[in-house]
N, C-alpha and C positions, 0 to 999 in steps of 0.2 A: 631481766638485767637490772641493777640496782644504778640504776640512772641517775644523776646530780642534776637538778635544774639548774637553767644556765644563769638564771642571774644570782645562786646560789654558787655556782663554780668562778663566776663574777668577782664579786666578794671577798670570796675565800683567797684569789688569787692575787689582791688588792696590795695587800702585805708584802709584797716582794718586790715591788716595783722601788719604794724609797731605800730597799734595803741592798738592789742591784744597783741603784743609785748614788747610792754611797761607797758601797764596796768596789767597784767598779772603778775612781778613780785614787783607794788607796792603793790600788795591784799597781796601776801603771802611771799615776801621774805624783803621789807620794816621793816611790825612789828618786825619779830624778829631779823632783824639786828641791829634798834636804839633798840629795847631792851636790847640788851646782848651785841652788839660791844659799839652801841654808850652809852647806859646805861639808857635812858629814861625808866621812870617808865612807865608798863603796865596800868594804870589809865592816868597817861597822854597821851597816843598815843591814848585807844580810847576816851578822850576827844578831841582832835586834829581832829578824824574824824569826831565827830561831829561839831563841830564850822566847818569845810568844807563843811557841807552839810547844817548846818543852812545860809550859804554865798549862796548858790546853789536857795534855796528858791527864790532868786531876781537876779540871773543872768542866770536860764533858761527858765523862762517864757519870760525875756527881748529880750535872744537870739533867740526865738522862734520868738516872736514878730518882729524882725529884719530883719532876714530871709525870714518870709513871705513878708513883706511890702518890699523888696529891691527891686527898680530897676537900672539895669546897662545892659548894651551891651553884659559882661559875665554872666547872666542870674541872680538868688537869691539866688544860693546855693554855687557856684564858690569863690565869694569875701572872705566870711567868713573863708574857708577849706582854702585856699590860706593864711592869716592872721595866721591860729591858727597853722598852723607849725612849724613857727622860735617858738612861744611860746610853747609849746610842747616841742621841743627839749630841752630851754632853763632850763625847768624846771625838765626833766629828767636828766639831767646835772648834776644840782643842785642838786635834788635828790638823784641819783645812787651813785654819787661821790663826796660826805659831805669833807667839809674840815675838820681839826685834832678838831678843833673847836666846832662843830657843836652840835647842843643842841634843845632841845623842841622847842624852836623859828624856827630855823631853819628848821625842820619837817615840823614847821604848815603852814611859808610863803609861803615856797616852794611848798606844798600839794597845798596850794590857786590857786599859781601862774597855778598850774599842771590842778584842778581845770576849769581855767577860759579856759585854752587853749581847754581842753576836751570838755568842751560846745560849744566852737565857731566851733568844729571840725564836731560832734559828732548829732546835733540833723541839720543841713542842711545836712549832708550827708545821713543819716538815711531818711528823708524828700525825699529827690532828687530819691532815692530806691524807697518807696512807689510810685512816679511820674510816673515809667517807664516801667510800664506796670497795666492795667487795672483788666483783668484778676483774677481770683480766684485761679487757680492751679499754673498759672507764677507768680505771687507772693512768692510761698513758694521756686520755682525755683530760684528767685534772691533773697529772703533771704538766702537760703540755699546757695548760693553760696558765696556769704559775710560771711556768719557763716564756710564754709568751708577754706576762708580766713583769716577769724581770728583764727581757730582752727591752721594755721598751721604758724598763728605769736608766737601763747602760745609756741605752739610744739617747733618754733625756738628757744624761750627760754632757751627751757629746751636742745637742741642737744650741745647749743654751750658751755653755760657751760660743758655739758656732756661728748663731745669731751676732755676739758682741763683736766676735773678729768681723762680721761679714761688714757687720751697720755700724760699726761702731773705732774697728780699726782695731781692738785691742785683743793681745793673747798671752800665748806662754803659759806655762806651768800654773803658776800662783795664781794667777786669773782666774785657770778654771776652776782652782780648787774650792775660791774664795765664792766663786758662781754655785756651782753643785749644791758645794755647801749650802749655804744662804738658803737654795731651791729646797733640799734635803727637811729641810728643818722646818722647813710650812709644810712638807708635803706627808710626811711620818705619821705625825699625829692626826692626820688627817684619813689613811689609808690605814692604817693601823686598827680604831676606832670602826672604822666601816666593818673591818672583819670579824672584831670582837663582836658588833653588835649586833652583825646580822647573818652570819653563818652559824649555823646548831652544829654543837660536839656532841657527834652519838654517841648515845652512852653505852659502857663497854663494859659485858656480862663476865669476862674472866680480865681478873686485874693482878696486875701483878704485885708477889707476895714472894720471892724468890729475894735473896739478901742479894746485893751486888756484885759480890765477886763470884759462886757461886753464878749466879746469871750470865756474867760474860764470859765462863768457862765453858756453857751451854751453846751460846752464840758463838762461840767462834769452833764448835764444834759442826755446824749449819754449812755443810762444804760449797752450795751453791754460794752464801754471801761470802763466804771466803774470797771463791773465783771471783766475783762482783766486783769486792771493795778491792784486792789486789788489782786487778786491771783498769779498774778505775783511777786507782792512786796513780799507778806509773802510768796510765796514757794522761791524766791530767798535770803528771810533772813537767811532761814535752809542752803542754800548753801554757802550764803556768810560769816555763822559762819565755816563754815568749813574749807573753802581757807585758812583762818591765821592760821589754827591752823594743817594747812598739815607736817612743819614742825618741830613745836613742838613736835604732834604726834611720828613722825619716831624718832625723835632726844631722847625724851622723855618717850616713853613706847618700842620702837622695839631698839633703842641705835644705829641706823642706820642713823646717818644724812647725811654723806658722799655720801650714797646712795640715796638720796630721790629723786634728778634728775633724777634718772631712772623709779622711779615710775610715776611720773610727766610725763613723757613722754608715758610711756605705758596709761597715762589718757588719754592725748591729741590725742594719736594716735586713742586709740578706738571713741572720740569726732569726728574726722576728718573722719573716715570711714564709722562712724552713720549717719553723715545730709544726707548722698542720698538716703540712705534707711528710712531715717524718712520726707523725701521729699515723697518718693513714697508708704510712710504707709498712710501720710496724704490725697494723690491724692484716698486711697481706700476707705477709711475712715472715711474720713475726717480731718481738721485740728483739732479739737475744741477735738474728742474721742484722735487722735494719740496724740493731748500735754497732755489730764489726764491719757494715758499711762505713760509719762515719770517721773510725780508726783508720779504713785506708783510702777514705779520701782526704784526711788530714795529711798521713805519711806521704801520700804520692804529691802534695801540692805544692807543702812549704819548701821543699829543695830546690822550687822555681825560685824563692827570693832572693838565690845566692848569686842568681844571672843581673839583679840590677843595682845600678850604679849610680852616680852624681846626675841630676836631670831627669832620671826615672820614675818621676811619681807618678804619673798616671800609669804606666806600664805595669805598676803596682795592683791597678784596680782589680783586673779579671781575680791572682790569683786571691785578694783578699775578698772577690765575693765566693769563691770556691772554700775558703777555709771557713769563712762566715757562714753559710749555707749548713756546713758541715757539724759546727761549732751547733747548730739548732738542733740536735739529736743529740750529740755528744755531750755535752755539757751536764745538762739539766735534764732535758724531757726522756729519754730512753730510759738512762741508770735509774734513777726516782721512782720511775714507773716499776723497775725491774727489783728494786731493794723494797716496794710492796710483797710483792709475790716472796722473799724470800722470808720478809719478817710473817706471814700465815706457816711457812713450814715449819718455823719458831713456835707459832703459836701450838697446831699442831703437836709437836713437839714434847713442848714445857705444860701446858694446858694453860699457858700463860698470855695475855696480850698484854708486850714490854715493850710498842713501837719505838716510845721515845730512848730506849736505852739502845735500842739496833740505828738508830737517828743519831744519836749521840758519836758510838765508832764511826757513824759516817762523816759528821760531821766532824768530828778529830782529823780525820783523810784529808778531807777537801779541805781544811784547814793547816795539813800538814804538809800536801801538796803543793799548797801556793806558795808557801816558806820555804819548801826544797827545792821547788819550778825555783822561787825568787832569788833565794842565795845562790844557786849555782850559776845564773844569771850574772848575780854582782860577784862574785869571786870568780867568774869566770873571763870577767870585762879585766876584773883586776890584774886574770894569770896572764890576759894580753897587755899587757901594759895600758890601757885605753884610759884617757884621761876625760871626764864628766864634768872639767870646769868650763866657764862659758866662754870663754875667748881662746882653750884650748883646739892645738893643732895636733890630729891624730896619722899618723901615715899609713903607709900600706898593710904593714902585716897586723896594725891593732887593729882598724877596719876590717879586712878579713877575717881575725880574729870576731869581733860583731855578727858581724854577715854570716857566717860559721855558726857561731851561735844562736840566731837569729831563724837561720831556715833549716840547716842540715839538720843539725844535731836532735832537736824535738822528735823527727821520725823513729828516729832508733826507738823511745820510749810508746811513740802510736804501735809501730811494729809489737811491740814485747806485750803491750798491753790486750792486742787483739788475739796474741798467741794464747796469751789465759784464759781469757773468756771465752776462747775455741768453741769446746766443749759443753759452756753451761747446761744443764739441763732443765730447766724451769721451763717450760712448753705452756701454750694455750690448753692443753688436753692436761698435763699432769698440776696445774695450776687449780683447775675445775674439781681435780679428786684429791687435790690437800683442802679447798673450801669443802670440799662432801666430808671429807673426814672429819673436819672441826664442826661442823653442823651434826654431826654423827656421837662426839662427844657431848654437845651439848644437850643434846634430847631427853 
């Protein structure tokens, strides 16, 4: 078995912690601060997400594009990760920490700028993963590890805020943003650098040579990642309406917003405790049964949130360590592991290794996911009349409206997305004879 060594899976895994750290509070703590601090209409912010991901449309398949065709002496993953961290920083910056000024424009450039850095980061990194080991089972191992890196960038999120309100008294929105940030920005360049320096990009005997569009008529020919990336998308839209609307929810029906960092962190922690044992569900199991576990234990949980009401924060905890739990498979470590296995039947295939361009449509998804989670989210607060300024009074049915949105509705999309993935076919055994076959080629 082509085994990673672990201070090499280490390393490699390094990279994602500042970059769940960051992203993490533009999903959920973003919207409602230009909502209510800076005052952007809820229609305008999820328009803004969309115009981001309609830009996306032609700067991830380019970047895919890029990635794979690069050569240099630092290998094809290196140059790009290297490049999109001053941008990254530049844009959280901007972001986290809006001048007195700052307005709709402002959100959207910025979101772009944020945007293009994430691509150039984000889909060779993910690629250079898939590279580094062969394997069926070490694959879920070095996604899991990366997902356990990033679980515990979200996590930092939510401590260091959490620290200032515990010791210090202070919260809210802007706080944390202005905290992450700050935290983001020492820690980037720091974790970034580790990875470039000390993880080796194997070098790849069939490189891609295939023009772009041509290529992606290929890939989406590929009917397993079809299944993948479809049930991926829509089970991750039911998740990504929820993130925005985490703290409306608390702020909004439980009257707890002061507290939500603590809930947020009981998420992240049960996330970060889950990937080894949804590592080692998938090693019994399978990958393909253990990730349409995590589809119906999200469906069957979140429709407990529509039972609580004003005073119910803690009544909160159980089901958010059950969706958290859940969230540790679903997210990150299963699909990653499973969009492996599909880009070899690619390779296979084409005679081609085009990770980063199979990296790329995925990262378009989950990029396109959080914008359609997020708008339907804030066009959906809008279609209840629910008002997001801070001294606003909301009544019953824009609250249930929320609550509605909030727990029920997300299942529909767990449900539909488990129904795709039903069938996959990508096994531990047929896995083993698409690597015989590309070694078979290659001889």
């Amino acid at each position: 078995m082509n085994k990673l060594k672990t201070s090499t899976l280490f390393y490699y895994s390094l990279t994602d912690l500042p970059i769940a750290m960051s992203l993490f509070p533009v999903i959920v703590f973003v919207p409602r601060y230009y909502a209510s601090d800076v005052g952007v209409p809820l229609v305008v912010i999820g328009t803004v997400l969309f115009v981001v991901r309609i830009f996306d449309v032609l700067t991830d398949p380019l970047m895919g594009y890029l990635s794979d065709h690069t050569r240099s002496r630092f290998g094809r993953r290196r140059p790009w990760m290297l490049l999109a961290t001053p941008i990254m920083m530049l844009s959280i910056y901007r972001l986290f920490m809006p001048p007195p000024d700052a307005d709709w424009v402002h959100l959207l450039v910025w979101s772009l700028v944020l945007s293009i850095g994430i691509t150039m980061m984000l889909i060779p990194y993910y690629a250079w993963g898939s590279e580094l080991s062969t394997d069926y089972n070490e694959r879920s191992r070095i996604t899991g590890g990366r997902a356990m890196a990033g679980v515990l960038g979200s996590l930092t999120a939510q401590l260091v805020p959490g620290a200032a309100l515990l010791f210090f008294g202070i919260g809210g929105s802007s706080v944390v943003l202005q905290l992450v940030g700050i935290t983001m920005l020492i820690v980037m360049p720091v974790c970034v650098g580790l990875t470039l320096w000390k993880t080796d990009e194997p070098v790849v005997s069939k490189r891609a040579v295939l023009p772009v569009i041509p290529g992606l008529k290929l890939m989406w020919s590929n009917g397993p990642f079809k299944q993948l990336v479809l049930a991926f998308m829509i089970g991750s839209i039911g998740l990504n309406i929820t993130t925005p609307l985490y703290l409306f929810f608390i702020a909004g029906v439980l009257h707890a917003e002061d507290q939500a960092i603590y809930m947020l962190t009981f998420f992240y922690l049960m996330s970060f405790a889950a990937v080894p044992l949804w590592v080692m569900f998938a090693r019994r199991v399978g990958k393909h049964r253990a990730y349409l576990s995590s589809f119906f234990m999200l469906a069957l949980a979140h429709p407990f949130y529509l039972l609580l009401g004003e005073g119910d924060f803690w009544w909160m905890l159980p089901i958010t360590m059950v969706t958290g739990f859940a969230a540790g498979g679903f997210s990150a470590t299963l699909p990653n592991s499973m969009k492996a296995d599909v880009i070899d039947l690619d390779t296979l295939n084409s005679g081609e290794n085009r990770a980063a361009l199979f990296f790329s449509a995925w990262s378009f998804a989950q990029k396109a996911t959080a914008s359609i989670g997020g708008a339907i989210a804030m066009f959906g607060l809008a279609f209840f009349g629910f008002n997001a300024a801070p001294d606003a009074v909301n009544g019953d049915s824009e609250l249930f409206g929320l609550r509605f949105l909030f727990s029920t509705f997300p299942s529909l999309f767990y449900l539909t997305g488990a129904a795709i993935v039903w069938t996959y076919p990508i096994t531990e055994e047929r896995q083993k004879e698409i690597r015989a076959g590309i070694e078979a080629q290659a001889a």
